[in-house]
N, CA, C and O of each residue as an XYZ file, in Angstrom:
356
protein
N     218.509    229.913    235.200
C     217.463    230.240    234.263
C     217.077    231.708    234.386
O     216.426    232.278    233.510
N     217.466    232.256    235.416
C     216.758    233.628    236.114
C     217.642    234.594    235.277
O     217.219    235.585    234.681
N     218.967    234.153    235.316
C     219.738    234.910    234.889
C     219.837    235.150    233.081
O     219.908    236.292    232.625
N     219.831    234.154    232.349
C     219.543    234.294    231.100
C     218.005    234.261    230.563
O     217.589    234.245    229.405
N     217.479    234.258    231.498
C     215.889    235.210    230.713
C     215.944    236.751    231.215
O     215.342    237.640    230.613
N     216.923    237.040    232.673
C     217.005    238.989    232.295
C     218.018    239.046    231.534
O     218.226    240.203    231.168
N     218.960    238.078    231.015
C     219.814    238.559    229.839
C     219.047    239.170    228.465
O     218.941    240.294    227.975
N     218.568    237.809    228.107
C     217.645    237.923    226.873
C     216.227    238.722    226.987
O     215.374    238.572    226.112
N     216.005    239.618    228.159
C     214.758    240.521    228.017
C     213.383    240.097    228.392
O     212.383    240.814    228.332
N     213.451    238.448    228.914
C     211.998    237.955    229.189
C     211.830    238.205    230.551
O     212.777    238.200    231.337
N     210.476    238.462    230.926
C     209.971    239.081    231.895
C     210.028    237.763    233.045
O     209.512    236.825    232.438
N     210.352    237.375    234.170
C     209.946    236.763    235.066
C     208.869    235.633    234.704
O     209.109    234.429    234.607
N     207.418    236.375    234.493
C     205.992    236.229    234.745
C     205.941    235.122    233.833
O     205.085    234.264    234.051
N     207.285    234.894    232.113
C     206.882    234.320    231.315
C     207.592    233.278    231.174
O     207.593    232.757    230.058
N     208.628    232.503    232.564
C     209.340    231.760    232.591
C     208.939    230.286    232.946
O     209.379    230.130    234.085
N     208.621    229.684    232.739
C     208.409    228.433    233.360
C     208.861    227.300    233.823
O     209.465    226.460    233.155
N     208.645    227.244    234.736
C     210.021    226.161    235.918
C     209.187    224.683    236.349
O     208.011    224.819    236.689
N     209.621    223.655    236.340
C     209.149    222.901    237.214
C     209.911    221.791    238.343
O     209.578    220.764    238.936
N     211.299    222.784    238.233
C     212.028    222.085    239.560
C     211.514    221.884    240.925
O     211.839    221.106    241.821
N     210.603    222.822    240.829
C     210.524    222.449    242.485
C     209.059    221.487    242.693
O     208.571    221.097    243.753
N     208.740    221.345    241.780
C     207.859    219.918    241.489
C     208.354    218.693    241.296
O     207.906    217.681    241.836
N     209.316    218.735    240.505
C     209.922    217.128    240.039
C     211.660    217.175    240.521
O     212.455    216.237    240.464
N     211.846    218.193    240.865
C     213.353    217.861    240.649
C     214.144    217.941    239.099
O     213.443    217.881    238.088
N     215.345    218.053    239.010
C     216.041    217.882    238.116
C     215.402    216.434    236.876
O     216.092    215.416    236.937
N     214.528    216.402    236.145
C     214.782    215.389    235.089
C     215.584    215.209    233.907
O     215.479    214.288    233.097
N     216.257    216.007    233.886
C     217.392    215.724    232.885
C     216.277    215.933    231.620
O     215.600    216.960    231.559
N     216.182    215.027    230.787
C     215.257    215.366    229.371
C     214.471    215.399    229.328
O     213.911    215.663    228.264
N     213.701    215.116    230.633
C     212.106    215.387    230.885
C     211.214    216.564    231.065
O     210.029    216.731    230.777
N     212.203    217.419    231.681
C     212.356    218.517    232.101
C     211.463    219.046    231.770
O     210.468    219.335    232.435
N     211.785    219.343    230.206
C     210.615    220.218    229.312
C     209.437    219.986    229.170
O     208.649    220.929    229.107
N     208.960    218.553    229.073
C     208.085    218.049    228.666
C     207.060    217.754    230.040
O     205.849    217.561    229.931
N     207.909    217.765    231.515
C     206.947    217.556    232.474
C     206.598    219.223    232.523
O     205.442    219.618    232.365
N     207.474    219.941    232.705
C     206.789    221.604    232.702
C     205.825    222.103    231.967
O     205.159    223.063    232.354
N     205.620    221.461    230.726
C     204.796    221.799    229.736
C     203.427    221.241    230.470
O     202.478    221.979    230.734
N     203.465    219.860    230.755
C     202.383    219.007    231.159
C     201.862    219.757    232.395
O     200.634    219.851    232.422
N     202.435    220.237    233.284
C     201.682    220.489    234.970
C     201.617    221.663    234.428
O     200.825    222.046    235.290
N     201.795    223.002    233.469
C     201.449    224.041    233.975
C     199.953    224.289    232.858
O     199.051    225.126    232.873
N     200.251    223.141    231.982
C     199.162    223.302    230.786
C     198.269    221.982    230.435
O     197.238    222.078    229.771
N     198.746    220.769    230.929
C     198.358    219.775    231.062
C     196.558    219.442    231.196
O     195.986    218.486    230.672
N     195.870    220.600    232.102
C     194.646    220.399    232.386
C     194.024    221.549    231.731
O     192.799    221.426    231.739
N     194.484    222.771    231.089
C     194.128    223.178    229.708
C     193.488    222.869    228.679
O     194.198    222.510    227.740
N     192.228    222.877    228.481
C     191.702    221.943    227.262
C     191.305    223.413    225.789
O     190.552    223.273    224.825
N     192.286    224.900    226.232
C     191.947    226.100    225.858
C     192.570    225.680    223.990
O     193.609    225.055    223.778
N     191.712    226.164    222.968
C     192.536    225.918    221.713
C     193.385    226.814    221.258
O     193.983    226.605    220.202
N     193.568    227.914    221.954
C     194.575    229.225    221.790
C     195.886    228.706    221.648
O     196.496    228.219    222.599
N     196.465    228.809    220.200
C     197.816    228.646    220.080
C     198.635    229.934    220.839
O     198.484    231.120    220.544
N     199.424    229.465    221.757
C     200.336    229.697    222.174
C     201.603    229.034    221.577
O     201.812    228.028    220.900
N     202.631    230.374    222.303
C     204.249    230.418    221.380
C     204.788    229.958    222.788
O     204.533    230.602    223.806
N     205.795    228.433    222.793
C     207.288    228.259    223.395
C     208.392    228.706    223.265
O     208.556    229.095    222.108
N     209.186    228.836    223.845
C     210.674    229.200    223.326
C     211.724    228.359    224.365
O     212.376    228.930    225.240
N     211.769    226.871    224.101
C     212.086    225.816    224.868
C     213.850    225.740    225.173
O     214.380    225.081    224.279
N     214.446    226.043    225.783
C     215.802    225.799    225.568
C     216.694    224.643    226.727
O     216.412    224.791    227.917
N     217.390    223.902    226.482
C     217.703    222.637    227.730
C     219.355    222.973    227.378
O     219.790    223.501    226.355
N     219.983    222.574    228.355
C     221.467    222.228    228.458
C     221.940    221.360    229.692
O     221.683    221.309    230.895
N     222.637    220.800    228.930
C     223.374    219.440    229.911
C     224.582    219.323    230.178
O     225.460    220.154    230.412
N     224.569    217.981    230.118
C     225.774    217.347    230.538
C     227.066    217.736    229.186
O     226.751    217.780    227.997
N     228.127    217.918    229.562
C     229.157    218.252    228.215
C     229.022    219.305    227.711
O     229.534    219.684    226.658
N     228.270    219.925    228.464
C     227.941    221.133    227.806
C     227.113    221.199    226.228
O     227.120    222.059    225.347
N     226.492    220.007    226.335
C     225.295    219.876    225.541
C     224.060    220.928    225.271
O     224.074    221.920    225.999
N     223.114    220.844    224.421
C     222.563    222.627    224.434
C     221.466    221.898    223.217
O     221.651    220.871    222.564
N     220.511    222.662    223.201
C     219.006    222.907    222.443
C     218.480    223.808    222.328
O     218.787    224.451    223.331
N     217.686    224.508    221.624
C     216.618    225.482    221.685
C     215.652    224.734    220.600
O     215.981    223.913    219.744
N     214.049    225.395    220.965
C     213.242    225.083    219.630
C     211.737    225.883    220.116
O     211.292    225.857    221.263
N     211.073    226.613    218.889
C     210.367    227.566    219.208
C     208.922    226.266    218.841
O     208.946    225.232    218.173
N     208.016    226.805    219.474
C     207.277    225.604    219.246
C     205.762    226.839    219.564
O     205.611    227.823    220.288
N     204.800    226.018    218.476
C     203.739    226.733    218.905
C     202.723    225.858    218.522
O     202.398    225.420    217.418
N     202.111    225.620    220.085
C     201.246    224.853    220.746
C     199.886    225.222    221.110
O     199.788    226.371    221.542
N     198.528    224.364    221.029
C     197.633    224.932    221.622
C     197.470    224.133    223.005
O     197.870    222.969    222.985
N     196.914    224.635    224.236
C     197.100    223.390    225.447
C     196.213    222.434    225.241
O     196.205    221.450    225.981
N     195.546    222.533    224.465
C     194.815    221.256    224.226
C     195.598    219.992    223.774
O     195.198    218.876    224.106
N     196.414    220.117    223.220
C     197.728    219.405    222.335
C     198.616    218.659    223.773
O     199.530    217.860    223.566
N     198.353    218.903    224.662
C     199.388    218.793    225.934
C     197.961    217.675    226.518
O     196.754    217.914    226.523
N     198.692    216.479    226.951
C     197.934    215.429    227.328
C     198.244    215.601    229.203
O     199.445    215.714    229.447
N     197.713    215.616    229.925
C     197.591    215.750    231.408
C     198.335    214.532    231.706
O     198.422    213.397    231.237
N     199.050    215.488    233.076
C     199.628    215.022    234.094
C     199.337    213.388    234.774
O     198.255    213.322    235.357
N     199.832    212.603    234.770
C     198.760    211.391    235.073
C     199.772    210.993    236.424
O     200.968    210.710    236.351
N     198.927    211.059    237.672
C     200.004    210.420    239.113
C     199.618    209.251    239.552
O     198.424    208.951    239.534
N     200.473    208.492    239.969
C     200.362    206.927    240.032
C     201.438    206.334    241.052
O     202.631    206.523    240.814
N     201.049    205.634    242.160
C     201.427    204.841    242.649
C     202.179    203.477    242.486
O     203.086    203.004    243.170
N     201.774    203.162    241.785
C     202.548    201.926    240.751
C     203.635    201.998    240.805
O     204.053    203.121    241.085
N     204.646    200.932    240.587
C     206.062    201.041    240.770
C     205.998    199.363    239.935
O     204.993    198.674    239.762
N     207.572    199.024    239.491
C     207.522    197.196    239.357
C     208.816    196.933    239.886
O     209.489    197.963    239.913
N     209.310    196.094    240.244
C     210.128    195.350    241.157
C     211.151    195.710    240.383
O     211.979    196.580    240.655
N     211.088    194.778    239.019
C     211.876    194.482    237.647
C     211.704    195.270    236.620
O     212.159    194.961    235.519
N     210.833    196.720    236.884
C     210.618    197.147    235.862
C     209.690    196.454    235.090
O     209.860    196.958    233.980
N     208.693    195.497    234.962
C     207.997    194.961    234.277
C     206.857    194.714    234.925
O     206.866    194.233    236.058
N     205.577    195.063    234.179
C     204.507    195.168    234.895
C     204.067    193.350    235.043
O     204.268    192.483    234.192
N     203.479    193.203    236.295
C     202.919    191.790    236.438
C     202.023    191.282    235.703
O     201.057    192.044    235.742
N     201.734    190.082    234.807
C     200.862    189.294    234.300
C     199.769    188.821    234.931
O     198.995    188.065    234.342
């Protein structure tokens, strides 16, 4: 990531990572980074994304998105787990 944001000219300061919080999520990725760094944000200032993912097969995305953090629903942590995947009755 380090390397194609000094390709493309973005500064460090404006990169946002959240591997070393969650680990690799594959398609989550974006959407948990968005949540922990803006998640408890309730600011209405639209702010500009510039979201880009690549995967497996050499799969690939971009999408410019402009968000206010209020729009970003918080982080929610939980203990919970289900055996079967299905919550108990």
């Amino acid at each position: 990531m380090k390397t194609v944001a000094k390709r493309a000219g973005f500064p460090n300061d404006k990169i946002l990572s959240s591997i070393e919080t969650f680990a690799n999520t594959s398609s989550g990725s974006i959407p948990n980074t968005l949540v922990n760094e803006y998640g408890e944000n309730d600011s209405a200032e639209i702010l500009k994304f510039l979201c880009c993912g690549f995967g497996v097969g050499l799969s690939w995305a971009a999408v410019e998105l402009d968000l206010s953090p209020s729009q970003i629903l918080p982080l929610i942590h939980t203990d919970e787990w289900f055996d079967d995947g299905l919550p108990e009755e």
